[in-house]
C-alpha positions in Angstrom: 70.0 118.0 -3.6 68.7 117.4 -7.0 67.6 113.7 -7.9 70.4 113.7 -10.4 72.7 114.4 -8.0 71.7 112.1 -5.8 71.6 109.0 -8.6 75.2 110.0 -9.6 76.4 109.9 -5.8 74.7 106.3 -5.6 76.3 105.2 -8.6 79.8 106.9 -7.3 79.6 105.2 -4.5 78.6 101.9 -5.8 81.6 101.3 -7.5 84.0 102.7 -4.7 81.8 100.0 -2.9 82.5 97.1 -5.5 86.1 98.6 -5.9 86.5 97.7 -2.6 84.9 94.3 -2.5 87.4 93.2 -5.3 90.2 94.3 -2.8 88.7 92.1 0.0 87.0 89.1 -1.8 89.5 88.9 -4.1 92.7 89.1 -1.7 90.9 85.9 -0.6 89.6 84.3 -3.9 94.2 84.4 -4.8 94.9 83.5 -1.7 95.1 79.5 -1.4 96.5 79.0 -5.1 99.5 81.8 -3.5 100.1 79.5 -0.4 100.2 76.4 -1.8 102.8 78.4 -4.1 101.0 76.7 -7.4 100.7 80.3 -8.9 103.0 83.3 -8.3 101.1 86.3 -6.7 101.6 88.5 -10.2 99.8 85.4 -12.2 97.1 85.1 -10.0 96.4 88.7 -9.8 95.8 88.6 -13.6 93.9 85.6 -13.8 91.8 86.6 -11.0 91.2 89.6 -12.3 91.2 88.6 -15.8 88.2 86.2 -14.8 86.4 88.6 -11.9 85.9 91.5 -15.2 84.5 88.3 -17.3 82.2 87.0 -14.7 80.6 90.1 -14.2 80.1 91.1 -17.5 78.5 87.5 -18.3 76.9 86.8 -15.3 73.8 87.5 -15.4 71.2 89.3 -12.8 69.9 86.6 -10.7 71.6 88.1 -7.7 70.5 91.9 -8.8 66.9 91.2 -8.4 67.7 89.4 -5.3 68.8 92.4 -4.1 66.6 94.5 -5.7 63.9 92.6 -3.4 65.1 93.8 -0.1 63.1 96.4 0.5 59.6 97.5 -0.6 60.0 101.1 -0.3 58.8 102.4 -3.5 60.4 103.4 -6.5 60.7 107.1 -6.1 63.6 109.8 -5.1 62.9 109.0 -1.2 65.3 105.9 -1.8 68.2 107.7 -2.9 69.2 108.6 0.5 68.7 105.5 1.9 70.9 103.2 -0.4 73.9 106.5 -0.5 73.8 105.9 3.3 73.7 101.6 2.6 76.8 102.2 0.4 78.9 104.5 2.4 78.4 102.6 5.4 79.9 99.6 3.4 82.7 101.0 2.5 83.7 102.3 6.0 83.5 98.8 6.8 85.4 97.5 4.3 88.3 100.2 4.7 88.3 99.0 8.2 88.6 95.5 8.0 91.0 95.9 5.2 93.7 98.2 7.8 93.4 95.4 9.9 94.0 92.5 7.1 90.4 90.7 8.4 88.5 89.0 5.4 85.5 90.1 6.3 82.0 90.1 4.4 81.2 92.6 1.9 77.8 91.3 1.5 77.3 91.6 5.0 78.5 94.6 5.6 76.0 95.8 2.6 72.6 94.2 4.1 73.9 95.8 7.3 74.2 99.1 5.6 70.8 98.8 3.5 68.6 97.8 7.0 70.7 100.3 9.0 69.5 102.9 6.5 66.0 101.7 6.1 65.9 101.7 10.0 66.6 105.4 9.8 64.7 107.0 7.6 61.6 105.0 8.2 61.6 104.6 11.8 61.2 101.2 12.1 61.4 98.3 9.5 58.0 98.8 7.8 59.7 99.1 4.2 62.3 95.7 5.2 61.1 93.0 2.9 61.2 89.8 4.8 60.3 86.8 2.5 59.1 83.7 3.3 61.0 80.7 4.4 58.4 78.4 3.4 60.1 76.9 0.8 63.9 77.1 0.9 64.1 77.1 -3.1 61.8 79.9 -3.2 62.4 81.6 -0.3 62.4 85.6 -1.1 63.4 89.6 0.7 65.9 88.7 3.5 65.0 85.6 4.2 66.6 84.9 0.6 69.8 86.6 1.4 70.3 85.2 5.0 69.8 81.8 4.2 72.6 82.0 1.4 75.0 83.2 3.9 74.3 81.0 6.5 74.7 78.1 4.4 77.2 79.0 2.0 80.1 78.5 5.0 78.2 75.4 5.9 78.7 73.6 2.9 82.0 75.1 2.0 83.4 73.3 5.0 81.8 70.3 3.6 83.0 70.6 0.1 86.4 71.3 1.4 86.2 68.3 4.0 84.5 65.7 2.1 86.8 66.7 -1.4 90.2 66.5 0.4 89.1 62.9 1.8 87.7 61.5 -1.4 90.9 63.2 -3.1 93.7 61.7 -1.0 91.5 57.8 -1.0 92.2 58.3 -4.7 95.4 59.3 -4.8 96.8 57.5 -2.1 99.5 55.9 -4.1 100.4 58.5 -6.4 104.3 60.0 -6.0 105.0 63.3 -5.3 105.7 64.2 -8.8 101.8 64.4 -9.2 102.3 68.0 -7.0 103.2 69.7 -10.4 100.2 68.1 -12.4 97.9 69.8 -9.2 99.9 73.2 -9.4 98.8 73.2 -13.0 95.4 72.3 -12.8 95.3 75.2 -10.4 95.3 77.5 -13.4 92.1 76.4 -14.4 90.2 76.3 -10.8 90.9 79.9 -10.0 89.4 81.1 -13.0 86.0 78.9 -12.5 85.9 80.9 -8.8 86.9 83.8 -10.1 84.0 83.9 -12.7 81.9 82.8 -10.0 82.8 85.5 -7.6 82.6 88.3 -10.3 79.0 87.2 -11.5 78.3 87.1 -7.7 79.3 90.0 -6.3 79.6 92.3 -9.2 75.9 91.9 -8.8 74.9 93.0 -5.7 76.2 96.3 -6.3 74.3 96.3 -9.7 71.0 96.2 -8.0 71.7 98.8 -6.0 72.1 100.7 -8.9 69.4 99.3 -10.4 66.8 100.9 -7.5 68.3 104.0 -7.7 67.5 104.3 -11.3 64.4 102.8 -11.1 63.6 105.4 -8.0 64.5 108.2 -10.2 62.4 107.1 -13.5 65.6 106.8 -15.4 64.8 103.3 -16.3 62.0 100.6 -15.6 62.3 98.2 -12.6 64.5 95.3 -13.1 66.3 96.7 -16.6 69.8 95.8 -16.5 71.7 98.6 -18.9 74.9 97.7 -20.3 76.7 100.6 -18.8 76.2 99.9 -15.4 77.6 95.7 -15.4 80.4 97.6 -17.8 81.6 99.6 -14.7 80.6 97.8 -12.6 83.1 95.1 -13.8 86.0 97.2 -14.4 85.4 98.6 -10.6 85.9 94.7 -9.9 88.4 94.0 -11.3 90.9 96.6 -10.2 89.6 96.1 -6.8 91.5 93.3 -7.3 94.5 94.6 -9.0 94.6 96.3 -5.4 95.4 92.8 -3.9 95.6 93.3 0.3 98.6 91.1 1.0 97.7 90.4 4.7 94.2 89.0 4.1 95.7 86.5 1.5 98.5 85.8 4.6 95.5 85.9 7.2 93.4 83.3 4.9 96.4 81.2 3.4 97.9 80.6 7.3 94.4 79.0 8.2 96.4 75.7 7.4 99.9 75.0 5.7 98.3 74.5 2.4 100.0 72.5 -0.3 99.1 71.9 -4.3 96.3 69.7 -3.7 94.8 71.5 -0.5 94.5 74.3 -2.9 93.1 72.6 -5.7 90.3 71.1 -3.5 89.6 74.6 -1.6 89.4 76.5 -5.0 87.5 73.8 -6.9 84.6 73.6 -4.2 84.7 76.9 -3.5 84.0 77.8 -7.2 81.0 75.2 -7.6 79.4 76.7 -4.5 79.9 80.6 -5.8 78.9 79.3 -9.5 75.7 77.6 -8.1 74.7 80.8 -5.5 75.2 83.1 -9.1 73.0 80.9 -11.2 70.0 80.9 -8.7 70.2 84.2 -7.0 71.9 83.2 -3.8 74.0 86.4 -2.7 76.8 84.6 -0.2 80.1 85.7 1.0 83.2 84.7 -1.1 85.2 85.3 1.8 83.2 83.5 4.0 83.2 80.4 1.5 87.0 79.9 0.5 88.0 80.3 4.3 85.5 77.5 5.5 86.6 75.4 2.5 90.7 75.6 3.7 89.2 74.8 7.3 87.2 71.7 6.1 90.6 71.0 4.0 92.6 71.4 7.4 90.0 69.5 9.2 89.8 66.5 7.1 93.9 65.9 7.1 95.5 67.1 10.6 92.3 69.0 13.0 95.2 70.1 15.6 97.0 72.1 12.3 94.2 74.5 11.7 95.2 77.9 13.2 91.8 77.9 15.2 92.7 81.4 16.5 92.7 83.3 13.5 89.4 81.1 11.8 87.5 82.5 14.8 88.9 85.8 14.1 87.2 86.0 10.8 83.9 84.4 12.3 84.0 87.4 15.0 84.3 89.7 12.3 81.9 87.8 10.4 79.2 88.5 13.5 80.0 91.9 14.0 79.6 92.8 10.0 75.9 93.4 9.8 75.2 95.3 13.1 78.5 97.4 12.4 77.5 98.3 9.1 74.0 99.0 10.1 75.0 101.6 13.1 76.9 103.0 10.4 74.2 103.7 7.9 71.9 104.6 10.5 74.5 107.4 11.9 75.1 108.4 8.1 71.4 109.2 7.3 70.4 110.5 10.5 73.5 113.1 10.5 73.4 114.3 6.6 69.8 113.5 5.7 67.7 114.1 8.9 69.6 116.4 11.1 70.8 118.5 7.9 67.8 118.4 6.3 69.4 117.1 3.2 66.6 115.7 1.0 66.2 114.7 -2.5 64.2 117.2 -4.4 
């Protein structure tokens, strides 16, 4: 297989990879403005959208070189196979979890891929980039990455916890006429996460990119051309144009969500995902919006959250990066090992 070849399959399957990330991210990004019934499921699919394309194209790369520091294998044609194999792994995962309407974790199921991978064409983990946990602001490799999505859930539990308290103390004697005020002010907290989930994830699949042109000389380590956030973002954004109505009915039936459940999910969910963009932090939209409604459900009636299906998701959640990892590993040992299918 000639290194062109093998860039253009990389590429290909990047954005299959990102298409389906906007299908699963995003079915959960619409998902509590839908419940709570403040926006209609064709509006939020456009504003979602709308917003996902912008956020990618205006995001900047924090997150790419985060991901671009995964791995220390160097920058030649050897890597192609390895991050075709990351990528096709992620998809199976994400096709899977999307037949069965689970939210899961497309950033998980991606580091899964990308160590499964590195696992088998190296034979052990000599080419994993660790980091350092030293400092947690300047923690680095996959130390970085694993921090970000352990605590992203964390605090969006929090945010969604302490914001619905402090929200209802404040409003405690407002009329329920105030329900239409929240419904509107919806329209602008969906954007603000979907901007924050397009410059998030729209990234991650960019520095994949990024290595594989880097590995085959077509451009200089850590250049970011225009072309690939371009299609990158469209690849986004009709990933979310493919909205997968049971994930939004899986995520919006954590708790009977009403106009200012929503508000507060969306609003702290967004100022996490905005924050985790602008320093680097790679985290799991999914994995933030449904600990926000849970920390929402939590804070007003504990005995109304549909525990059953929240640990559901966190099953899934667990099984993400191992799954995805077998995968990858299967994937290049079959096609690249066993069939002798190298870059040349």
């Amino acid at each position: 297989m000639s290194v062109y070849f093998a860039v253009v399959l990389v590429v290909a399957l990047g954005l299959v990879f990102t298409y389906t990330n906007g299908f699963q991210d995003g079915s959960s990004v619409a998902a509590s403005t839908i419940a709570s019934r403040a926006l209609s499921r064709h509006q939020a699919v456009f504003l979602v959208a709308l917003f996902e394309l912008l956020g990618a194209m205006l995001g900047g790369s924090s997150v790419a070189n985060t991901i671009t520091g995964i791995t220390s294998w160097p920058r030649e044609p050897s890597l192609l196979p390895v991050l075709a194999s990351a990528l096709t792994a992620a998809i199976a995962w994400n096709f899977v979890t999307k037949a069965f309407g689970i939210p899961s974790s497309s950033t998980h199921a991606l580091v899964g891929g990308v160590l499964g991978a590195l696992l088998a064409a190296s034979g052990g983990w000599h080419y994993v980039k660790w980091g350092e946990l030293n400092h947690l602001v300047n923690a680095t490799g996959i130390c970085r990455i694993v921090l970000s999505l352990l605590c992203s859930p964390v605090v969006g539990f929090l945010a969604g916890y302490v914001g619905l308290m402090v929200s209802v103390a404040v409003l405690r004697r407002a009329t329920a006429e105030l329900n239409v005020t929240l419904k509107k002010m919806q329209w602008f907290a969906v954007p603000v996460l979907a901007f924050g989930h397009g410059a998030n994830d729209s990234q991650k699949t960019m520095g994949i990119i990024m290595l594989a042109l880097a590995s085959a000389g077509y451009c200089q380590p850590g250049e970011m051309p225009l072309w690939v956030r371009g299609i990158t973002a469209v690849a986004l954004a009709l990933g979310v144009v493919s909205l997968v109505p049971r994930i939004i009915r899986r995520v919006g039936s954590i708790y009977r969500l009403r106009p200012l459940h929503g508000l507060v999910s969306e609003a702290g969910s967004g100022v996490i995902v905005l924050i985790a963009s602008i320093t680097g932090g790679p985290l799991s939209a999914s994995q933030v919006i449904a600990s926000t409604v849970i920390g929402v459900g939590t804070a007003e009636r504990k005995k109304g959250v549909q525990w059953i299906i929240a640990k559901d998701m966190i099953r899934a959640w667990c099984l993400t990066i191992p799954s995805a990892g077998a995968v990858a590993w299967i994937v290049y040992y079959v096609i690249f090992d066993c069939l002798g299918l190298s870059v040349r």
